[in-house]
N, C-alpha and C positions, 0 to 999 in steps of 0.2 A: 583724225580717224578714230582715236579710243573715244572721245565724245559722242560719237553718233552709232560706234559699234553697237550691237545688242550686250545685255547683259550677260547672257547665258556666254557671248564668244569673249566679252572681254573677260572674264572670271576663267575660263578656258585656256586664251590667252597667257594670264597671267599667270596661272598656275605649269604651265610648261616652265617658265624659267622658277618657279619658287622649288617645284621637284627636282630641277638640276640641281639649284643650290643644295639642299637637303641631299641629295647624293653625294654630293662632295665632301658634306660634312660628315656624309655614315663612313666615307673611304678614311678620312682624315682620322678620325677616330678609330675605327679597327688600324691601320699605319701605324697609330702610337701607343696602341694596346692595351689603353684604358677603356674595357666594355663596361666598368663597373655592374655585372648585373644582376639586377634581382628579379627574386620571383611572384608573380603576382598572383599564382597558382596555379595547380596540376598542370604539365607543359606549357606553363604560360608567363614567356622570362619578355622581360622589358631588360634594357640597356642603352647607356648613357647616350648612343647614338639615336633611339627611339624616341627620348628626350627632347634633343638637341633638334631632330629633324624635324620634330612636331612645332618645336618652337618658334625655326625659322618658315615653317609653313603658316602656320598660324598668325603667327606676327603679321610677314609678310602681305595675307589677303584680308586680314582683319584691315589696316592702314588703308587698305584701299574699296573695300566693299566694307563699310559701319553696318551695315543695314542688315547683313544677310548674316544668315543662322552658321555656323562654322560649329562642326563635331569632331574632336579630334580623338583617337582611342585613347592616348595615355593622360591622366591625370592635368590639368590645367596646372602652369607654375607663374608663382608671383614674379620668375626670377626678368629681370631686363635682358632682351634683346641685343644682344652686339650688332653694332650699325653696318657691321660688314656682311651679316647674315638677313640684314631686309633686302628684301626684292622689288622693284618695281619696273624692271623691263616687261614688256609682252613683243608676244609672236603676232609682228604685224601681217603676217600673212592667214592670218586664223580669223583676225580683226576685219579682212576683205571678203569673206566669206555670208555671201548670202545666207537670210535664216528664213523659214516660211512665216507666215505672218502672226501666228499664236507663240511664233518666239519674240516676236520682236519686241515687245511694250511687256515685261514681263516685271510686276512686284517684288522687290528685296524681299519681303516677306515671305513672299510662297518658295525663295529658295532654303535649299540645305547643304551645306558643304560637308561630305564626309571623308573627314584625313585619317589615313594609315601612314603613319611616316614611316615604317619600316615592316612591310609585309615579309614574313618568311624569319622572323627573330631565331627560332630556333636552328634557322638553319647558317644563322647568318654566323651565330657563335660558335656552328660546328666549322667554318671557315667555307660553309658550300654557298659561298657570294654570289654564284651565280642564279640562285634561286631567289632572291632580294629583290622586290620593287618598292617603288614610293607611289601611292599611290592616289589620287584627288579625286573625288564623285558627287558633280554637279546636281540635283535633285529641282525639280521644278515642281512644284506641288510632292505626289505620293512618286513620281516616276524620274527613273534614271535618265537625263538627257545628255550632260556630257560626263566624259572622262579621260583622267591624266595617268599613265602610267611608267615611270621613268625604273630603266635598270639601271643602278651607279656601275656596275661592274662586266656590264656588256659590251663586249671588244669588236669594236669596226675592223673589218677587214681591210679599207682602203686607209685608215689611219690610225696613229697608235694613242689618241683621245680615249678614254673610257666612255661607256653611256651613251644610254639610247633613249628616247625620248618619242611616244607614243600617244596619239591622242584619238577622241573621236567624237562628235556629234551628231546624235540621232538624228536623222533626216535632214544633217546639212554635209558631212564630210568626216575625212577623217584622215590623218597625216601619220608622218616618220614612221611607213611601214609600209610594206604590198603583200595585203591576204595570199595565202596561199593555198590551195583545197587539200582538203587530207587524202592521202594515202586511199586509193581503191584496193577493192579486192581482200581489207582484211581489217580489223575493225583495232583500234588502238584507244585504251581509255586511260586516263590519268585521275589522279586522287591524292589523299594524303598521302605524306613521308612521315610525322611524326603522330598526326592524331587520328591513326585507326581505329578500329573497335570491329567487332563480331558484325554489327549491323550494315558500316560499311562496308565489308570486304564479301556480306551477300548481296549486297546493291552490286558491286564491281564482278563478279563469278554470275549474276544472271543476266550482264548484257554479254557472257560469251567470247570476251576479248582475245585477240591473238598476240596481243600487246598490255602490258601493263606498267606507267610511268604513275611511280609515285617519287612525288617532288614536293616542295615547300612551298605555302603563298599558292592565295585566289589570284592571286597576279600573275605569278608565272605559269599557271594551269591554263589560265584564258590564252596568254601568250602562245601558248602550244596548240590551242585550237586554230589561232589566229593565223600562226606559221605551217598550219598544216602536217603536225607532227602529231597530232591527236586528235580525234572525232568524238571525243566527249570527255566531260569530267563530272564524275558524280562523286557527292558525298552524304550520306544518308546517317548524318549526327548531327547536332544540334553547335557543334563548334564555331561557324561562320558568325561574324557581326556584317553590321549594316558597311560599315569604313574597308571590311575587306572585299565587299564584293559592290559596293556601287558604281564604282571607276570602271573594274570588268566589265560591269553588265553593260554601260552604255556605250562603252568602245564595241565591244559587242553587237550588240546589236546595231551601231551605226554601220558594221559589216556586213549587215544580212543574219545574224548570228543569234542564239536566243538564252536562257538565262531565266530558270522559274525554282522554286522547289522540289520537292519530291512528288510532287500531287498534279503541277502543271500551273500551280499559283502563281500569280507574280508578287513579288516583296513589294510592300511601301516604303519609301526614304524619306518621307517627311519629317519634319523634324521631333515633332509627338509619338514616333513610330516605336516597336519595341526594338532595342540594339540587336537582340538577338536570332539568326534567319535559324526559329525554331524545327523548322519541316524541311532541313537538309536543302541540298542543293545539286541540279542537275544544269550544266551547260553543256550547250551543243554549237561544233561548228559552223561556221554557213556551209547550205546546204544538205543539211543531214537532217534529218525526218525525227525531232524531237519528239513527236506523240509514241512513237516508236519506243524510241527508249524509256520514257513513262510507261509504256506499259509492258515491259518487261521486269519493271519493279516489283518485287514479289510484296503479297499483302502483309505478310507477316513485317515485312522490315515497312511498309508503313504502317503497322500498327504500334508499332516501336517508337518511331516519330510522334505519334500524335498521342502518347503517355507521357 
């Protein structure tokens, strides 16, 4: 079945079980209290499990796709792999999933893998875990097609397993989850927790919110869209890379869901692209009238963006 799979599902695939592993290890490490962490500047901490998790993701799909572009955010390391942190199961039920036909015969080359091994760092050190994803974003040319987004610290209610495991591809499917529509009758927006600024908190005060969830991680913000605990998430600064929001956006969007800039733009993830989503970022639930919230954007805070 992986032989004949599409590229795009087996890399999909595959990457659900390397984000488990990598959650196990962010758990393992915060357990035994060595974050060792440094700073890589202004609110921008890396730790030992940031590390670790990139390494076993990386390892992991590098071993099994040579061919394709792999972006990990933390520094590349010379160090060897423990053979207990490579991955090579996949989710054979992802592998069965029909692709339309411009997925099917698709170039190593025109892909891009973009890893966040540990979305939500700072919040992970404050001990708010539940804000923590790992996160995988498939790129087929400039556009997000699939994505992986694994909580390590998300508690099942029918059992006492940690982790949840989240996927989606655009125009084929999408699993370990069921959309849920946000909240009527009153408008709920999510944003940063740790990286505000004057600019975003006027993007958030001019969509009118009756709610406002600031939380850690483009992962866990999508998540709230996703679960219907939020109808938007805007952030109108320059913070976002390509690795935190690829995974979202095409999980995202494999919901009906949508995912641009400040302006209405869409991001390229190719792998020549700039790391940085310099023109902020606005996601919208499914179902929710995105031009909408673009144009509630006031000029001034996009004039801020595009200096």
């Amino acid at each position: 079945m992986a032989q004949t799979a599409s590229l795009i599902s087996r890399i999909v695939a595959s990457s659900v079980f390397a984000t488990v592993k990598a959650g196990k290890i962010i758990r393992d490490i915060m357990s035994h209290g060595g974050l060792n962490i440094v700073e890589k500047g202004k609110n921008d901490l890396q730790t030992e499990a940031d590390r670790c998790a990139q390494r076993c993701i990386i390892a992991s799909l590098s071993s099994q796709f040579p061919n394709v572009t792999i972006i990990g955010e933390e520094e590349a390391s010379n160090c060897d792999v423990p053979f207990d942190w490579m991955v090579s199961e996949v989710d054979q039920e992802i592998l069965k999933l029909k692709v339309p036909a411009h997925l099917e015969n698709i170039d190593p080359k025109d892909v891009c893998v973009w890893v966040d091994p540990l979305d939500g760092t700072s919040e992970y050190t404050q001990g708010l875990v539940e804000h923590v994803t790992v996160l995988v974003g498939v790129a087929i040319g400039q556009k997000p097609i699939g994505g992986v987004i694994h909580q390590p610290y998300y508690k099942n209610s029918d059992s006492s397993i940690l982790g949840r495991t989240i996927w989606g591809i655009n125009g084929v499917g999408f699993g370990g989850f069921s959309p849920v529509a946000p909240i009527g009758g009153k408008r709920i927006i999510t944003t940063s927790r740790s990286h505000s600024n004057s600019n975003v908190q006027a993007a958030v005060n001019a969509l009118h919110p009756d709610e406002i969830l600031r939380v850690g991680g483009a992962g866990y913000k999508v998540l709230l869209l996703l679960e219907g605990k939020a109808h938007a998430c805007v952030f109108a600064s320059r913070g976002y890379k390509k690795w935190d929001t690829c995974a979202p956006e095409a999980v995202l969007r494999a919901v009906g869901g949508t995912l641009t800039d400040c302006f209405g733009e869409l991001y390229s993830y190719n792998a020549e692209t700039l790391l940085s989503n310099e023109k902020g970022v606005l996601a919208t639930a499914p179902g929710e009238d995105h031009q909408w919230y673009l144009s509630q954007i006031p000029d001034e805070v996009k004039a801020l963006l595009k200096q």
